[in-house]
N, C-alpha and C positions, 0 to 999 in steps of 0.2 A: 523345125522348132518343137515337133510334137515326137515326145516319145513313147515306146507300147512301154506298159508295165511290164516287171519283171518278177517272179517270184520272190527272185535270191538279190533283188536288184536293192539293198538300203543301207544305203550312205547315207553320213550324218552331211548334214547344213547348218549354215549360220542360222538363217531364215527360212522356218515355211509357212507358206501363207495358204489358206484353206479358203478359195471360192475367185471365181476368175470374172466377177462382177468389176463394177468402178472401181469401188474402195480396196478390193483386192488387186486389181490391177494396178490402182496407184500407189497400194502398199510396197507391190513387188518391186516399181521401179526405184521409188526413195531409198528402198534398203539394200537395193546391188548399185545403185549410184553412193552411195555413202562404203560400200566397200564388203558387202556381204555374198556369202557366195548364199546363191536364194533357190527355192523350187516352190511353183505357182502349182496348183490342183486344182483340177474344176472337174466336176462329175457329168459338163452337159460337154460334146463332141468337140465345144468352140467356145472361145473367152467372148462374154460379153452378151449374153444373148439376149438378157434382159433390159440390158441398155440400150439395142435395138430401138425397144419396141418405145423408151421414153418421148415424153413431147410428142406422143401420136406420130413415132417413127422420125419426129425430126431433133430433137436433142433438147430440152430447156437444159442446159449446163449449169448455168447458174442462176443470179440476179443480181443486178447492179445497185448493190449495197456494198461499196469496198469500206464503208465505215466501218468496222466490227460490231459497236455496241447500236447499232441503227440495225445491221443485220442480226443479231442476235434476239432481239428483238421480236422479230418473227417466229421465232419457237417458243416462245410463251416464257414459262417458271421453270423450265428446263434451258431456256439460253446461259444462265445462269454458267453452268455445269460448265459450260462450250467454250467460255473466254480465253482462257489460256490457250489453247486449241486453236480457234479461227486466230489467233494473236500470230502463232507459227504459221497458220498457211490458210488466208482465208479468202474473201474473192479477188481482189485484187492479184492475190496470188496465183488463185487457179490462171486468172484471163491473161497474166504474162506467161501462162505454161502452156496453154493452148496457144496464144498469135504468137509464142518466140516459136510454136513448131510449124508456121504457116498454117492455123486456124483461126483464121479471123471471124470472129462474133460480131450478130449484132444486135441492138437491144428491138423488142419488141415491148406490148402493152404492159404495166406495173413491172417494169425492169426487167423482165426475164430477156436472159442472154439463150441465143442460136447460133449454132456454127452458120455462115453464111450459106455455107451448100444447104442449108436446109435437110440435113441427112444424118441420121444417128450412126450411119455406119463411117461417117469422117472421122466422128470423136472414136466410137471404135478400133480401127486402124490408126491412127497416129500412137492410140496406147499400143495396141499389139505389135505397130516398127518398131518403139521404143524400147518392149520387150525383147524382141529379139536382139536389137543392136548392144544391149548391154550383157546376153548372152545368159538370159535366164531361161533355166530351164523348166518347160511347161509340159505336165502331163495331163493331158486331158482325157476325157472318160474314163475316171479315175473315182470312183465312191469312196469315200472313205466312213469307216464304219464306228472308229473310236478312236477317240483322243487320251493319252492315259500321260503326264509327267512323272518321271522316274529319275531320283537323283536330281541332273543337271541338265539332262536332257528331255524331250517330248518325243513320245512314241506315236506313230499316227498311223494306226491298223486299217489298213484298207481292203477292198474285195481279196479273194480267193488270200488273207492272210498276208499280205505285203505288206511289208510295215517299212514305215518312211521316218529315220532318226532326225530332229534339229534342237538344237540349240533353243531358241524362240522358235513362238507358234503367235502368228498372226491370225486371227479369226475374223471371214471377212462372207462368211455362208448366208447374210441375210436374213430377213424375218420367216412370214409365210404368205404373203401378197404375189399372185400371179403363179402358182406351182409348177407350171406347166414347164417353166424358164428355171425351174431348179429350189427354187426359195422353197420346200418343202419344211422346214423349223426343225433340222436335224440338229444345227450347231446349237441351239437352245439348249436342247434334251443332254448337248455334250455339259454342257456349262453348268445345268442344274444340277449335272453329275459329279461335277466339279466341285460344287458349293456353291455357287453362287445362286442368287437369287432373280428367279425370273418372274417378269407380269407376265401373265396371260396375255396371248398378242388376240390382240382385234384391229381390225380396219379403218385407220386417219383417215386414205383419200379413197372414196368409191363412188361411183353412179348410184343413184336411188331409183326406186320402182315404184310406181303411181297404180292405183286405183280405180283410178279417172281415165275414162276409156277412150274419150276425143283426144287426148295429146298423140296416143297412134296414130293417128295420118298427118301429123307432122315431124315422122319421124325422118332425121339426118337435116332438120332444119335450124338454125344456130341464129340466137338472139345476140348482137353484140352489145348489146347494154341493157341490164334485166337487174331491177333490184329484187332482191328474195327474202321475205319475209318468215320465219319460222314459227307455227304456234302450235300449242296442247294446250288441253285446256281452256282453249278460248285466249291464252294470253298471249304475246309475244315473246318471246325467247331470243330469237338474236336476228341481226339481216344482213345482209353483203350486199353489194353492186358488181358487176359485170358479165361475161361473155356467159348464156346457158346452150346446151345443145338437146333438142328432143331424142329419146329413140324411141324404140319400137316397144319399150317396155317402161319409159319413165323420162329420167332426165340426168343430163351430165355435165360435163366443161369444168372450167376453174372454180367459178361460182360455188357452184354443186358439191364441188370433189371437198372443198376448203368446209362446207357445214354439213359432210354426212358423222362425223364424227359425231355433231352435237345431236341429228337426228337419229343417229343410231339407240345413244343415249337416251334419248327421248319416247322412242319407239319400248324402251323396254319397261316402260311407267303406264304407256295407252297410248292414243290416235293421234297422229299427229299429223297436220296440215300446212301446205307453205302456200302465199300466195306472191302474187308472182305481178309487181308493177312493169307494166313492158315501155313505161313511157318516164322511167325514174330523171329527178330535176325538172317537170314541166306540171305544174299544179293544173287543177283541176279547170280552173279561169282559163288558162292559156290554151289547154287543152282543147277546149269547148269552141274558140276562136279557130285553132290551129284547124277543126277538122268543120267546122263552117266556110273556111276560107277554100278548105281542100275540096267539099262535096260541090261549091257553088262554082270553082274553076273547073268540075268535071261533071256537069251539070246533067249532061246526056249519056252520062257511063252507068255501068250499073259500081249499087254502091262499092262493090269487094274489087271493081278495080280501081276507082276513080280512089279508092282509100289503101289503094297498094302502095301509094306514093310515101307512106306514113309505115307502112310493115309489110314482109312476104303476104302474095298474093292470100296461100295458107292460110297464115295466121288469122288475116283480118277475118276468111272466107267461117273461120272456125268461130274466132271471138262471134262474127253478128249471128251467126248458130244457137250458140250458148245465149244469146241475149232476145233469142228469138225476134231475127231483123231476117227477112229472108234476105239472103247476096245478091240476087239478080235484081231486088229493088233499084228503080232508076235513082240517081243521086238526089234528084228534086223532091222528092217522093216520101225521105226519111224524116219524120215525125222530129220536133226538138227534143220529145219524152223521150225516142230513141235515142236520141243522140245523148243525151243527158243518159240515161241507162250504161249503154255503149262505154262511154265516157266512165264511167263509175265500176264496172269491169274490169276495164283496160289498167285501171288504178289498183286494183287487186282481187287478181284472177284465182279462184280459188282452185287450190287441187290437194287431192288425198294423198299421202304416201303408205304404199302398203311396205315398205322394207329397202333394203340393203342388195346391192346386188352379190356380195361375199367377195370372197378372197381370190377368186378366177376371173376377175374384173379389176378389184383394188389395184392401185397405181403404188401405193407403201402400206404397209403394216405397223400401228401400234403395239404398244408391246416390247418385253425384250430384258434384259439384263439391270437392274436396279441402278440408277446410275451414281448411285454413294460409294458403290462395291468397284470405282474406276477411278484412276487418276489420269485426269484429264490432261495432264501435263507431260504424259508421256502415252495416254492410251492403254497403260499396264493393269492388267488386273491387279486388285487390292488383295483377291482371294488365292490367284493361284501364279505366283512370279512367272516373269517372261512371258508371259503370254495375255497377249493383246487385241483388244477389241476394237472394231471398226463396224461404221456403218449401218442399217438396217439390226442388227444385233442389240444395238442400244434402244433403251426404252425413252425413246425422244420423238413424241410430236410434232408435226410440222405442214406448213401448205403448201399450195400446190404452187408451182413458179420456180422452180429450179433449186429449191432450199433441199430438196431429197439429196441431190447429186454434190451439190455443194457440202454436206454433212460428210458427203463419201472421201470428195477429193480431200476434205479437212482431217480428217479421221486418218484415211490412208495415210497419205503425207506423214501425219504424225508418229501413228504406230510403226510405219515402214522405217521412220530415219530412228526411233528410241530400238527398235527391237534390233536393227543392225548394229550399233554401237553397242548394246549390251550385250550380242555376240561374240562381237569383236575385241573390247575391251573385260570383258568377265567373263573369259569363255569356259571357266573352269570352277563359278560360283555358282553353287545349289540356290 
């Protein structure tokens, strides 16, 4: 499937599509299934590499929002833009494109879809069979170094001076979230060269970094139900619910990745602090009951185990630290003012944030292509014909739960089936 470059080797194409991610993957297949003869480029040795690593190696694909305007939704003032788009090919669509190829998904917490193997290299490989079987040709390790339209065609200059002719140019290279996996914000640099106008990308989903030196020793320990409170100033700012994860430098998960964006923002005005309810929907009354009922059924434990029953041994062992309850206190032993203390903690935990873990942790990137300068109804640039924008490129926010992936197959889909029919049928219009 994979060929070496060639100096002297540039033949023209219907379609070429620049980046052998999702959205470049699913560009490539829509537009040699619709009738284009296609050539896929990706600069890392192998298509997909960043896809891998999604869903912490096992896939969010999507989320089961097959409503359009219910899904659209999720992307804030930017869904807006997307209608037309997810209208051609949006979840519903994706989930009969994976189970018609034998990947059956399944849904997990707040809708997010998994291939059932549990495995990002499924979704992977069924795009790269489908590549081959349609007989697209893929060159990999392949840099390309400038994009230039001339006439009717796209010149796409790549190392040692290969230049690769098409008809359409599919732009599918990404932001700059995870570099390591390719996203380096080359295709940016090409587009602003273009004319069009770029934001400055910053980081939607990332891990944050703490201050507060006791969440280290609960690091790779995951709350599944954590409300998070965000404040500067003394005031609140915004709060989420669900799943957090500790590490060894701060905090991560769904929760987290969905409000660094606002804390980012926050961070660049002064100090800003979350606190952290580990008992969210159980008021303070019930509370107070719940762990009188717990200490006096473990009566002869000491407290941090007889209260493990209620959270990891850890956490509790941390929280009566902070609250200055010694842990090995026998259960009988702990004061009501403790427990009342305790109790009032637990309701919100304070902790410092010193920063952002950057773009070598980020899951996507902010940022990207002004989205007025696109027609959504086909993907096309507004600024430079036939050539089309997909995926991480665009300057569209969004959360964590498989909405990244779903922009891709959306996008691709579209650009892939517009940019082959305007090969196909206007192969000789500037």
């Amino acid at each position: 499937m994979n060929h070496t470059p060639d100096m002297n080797d540039t033949p023209a194409y219907d379609v070429a599509v620049i980046g052998g991610g999702p959205a470049g993957m699913m560009a490539a297949i829509t537009a040699a299934q619709a009738g284009a003869k296609v050539v896929l480029l990706e600069k890392n040795h192998n298509l997909g590499k960043k896809l891998l690593i999604t869903g912490g190696g096992r896939c969010n694909v999507t989320n089961n929002k097959p409503n359009v305007r219910e899904m659209l939704s999720q992307y804030k003032t930017e869904g807006k833009f997307l209608f037309s788009t997810f209208m051609q090919h949006g979840v519903a669509e994706s989930m009969q494109w994976f189970e018609s190829r034998d990947v059956p998904l399944k849904e997990e917490n707040e809708g997010r879809l998994f291939p059932v193997t549990e495995s990002a290299q499924t979704i992977r490989d069924v795009l790269a069979d489908e590549i081959q079987k349609l007989g697209i040709e893929v060159r990999t390790h392949l840099q390309v170094n400038t994009l230039h339209r001339e006439q009717s065609e796209f010149n796409i200059v790549c190392k040692n001076n290969q230049v690769i002719m098409a008809r359409t140019c599919i732009l599918a290279t990404g932001g700059t979230a995870r570099p390591e996996t390719g996203s380096t914000g080359e295709g940016l640099q090409w587009l602003a060269k273009l004319g069009h106008t770029v934001v400055e990308n910053s980081f939607a989903l990332v891990p944050i970094t703490l201050s507060t030196q006791w969440t280290k020793n609960l690091s790779g320990i995951t709350l599944p139900e954590c409300k998070v409170t965000v404040l500067a100033d003394g005031k609140k700012y915004t709060t989420a619910k669900g799943k957090i994860l500790f590490t060894h430098v701060g905090l991560t998960g769904p929760t987290i990745l969905n409000l660094s964006k606002t804390i980012g923002e926050l961070l660049s005005y002064g100090p800003v602090t979350i606190q952290l309810d580990v008992f969210p929907g159980v008021d303070s009354a019930k509370m107070n009951e719940l762990m009188k009922t717990t200490l006096t059924n473990n009566i002869n434990k000491k407290v941090r185990n007889s209260l493990s029953e209620l959270l990891p041994t850890a956490v509790i062992k941390e929280l009566l630290m902070q609250c200055g309850i010694d842990p090995d206190t026998q259960g009988n032993a702990v004061t009501k003012t403790e427990r009342v203390r305790l109790i009032e903690y637990m309701k919100a935990v304070p902790l410092s944030v010193s920063g952002l873990l950057g773009k070598n942790k980020a899951v996507a990137s902010a940022g990207g292509v002004l989205l007025k300068e696109i027609d959504f109804r086909t993907m096309e640039s507004t600024i430079v014909p036939q050539l089309y924008l997909t995926g991480d490129v665009l300057n569209i926010n969004r959360p964590s739960g498989g909405y990244s992936l779903q922009l891709c197959w959306s996008t691709g889909v579209v650009a892939g089936e517009h940019a082959a029919n305007s090969a196909i049928n206007k192969p000789n219009e500037a």
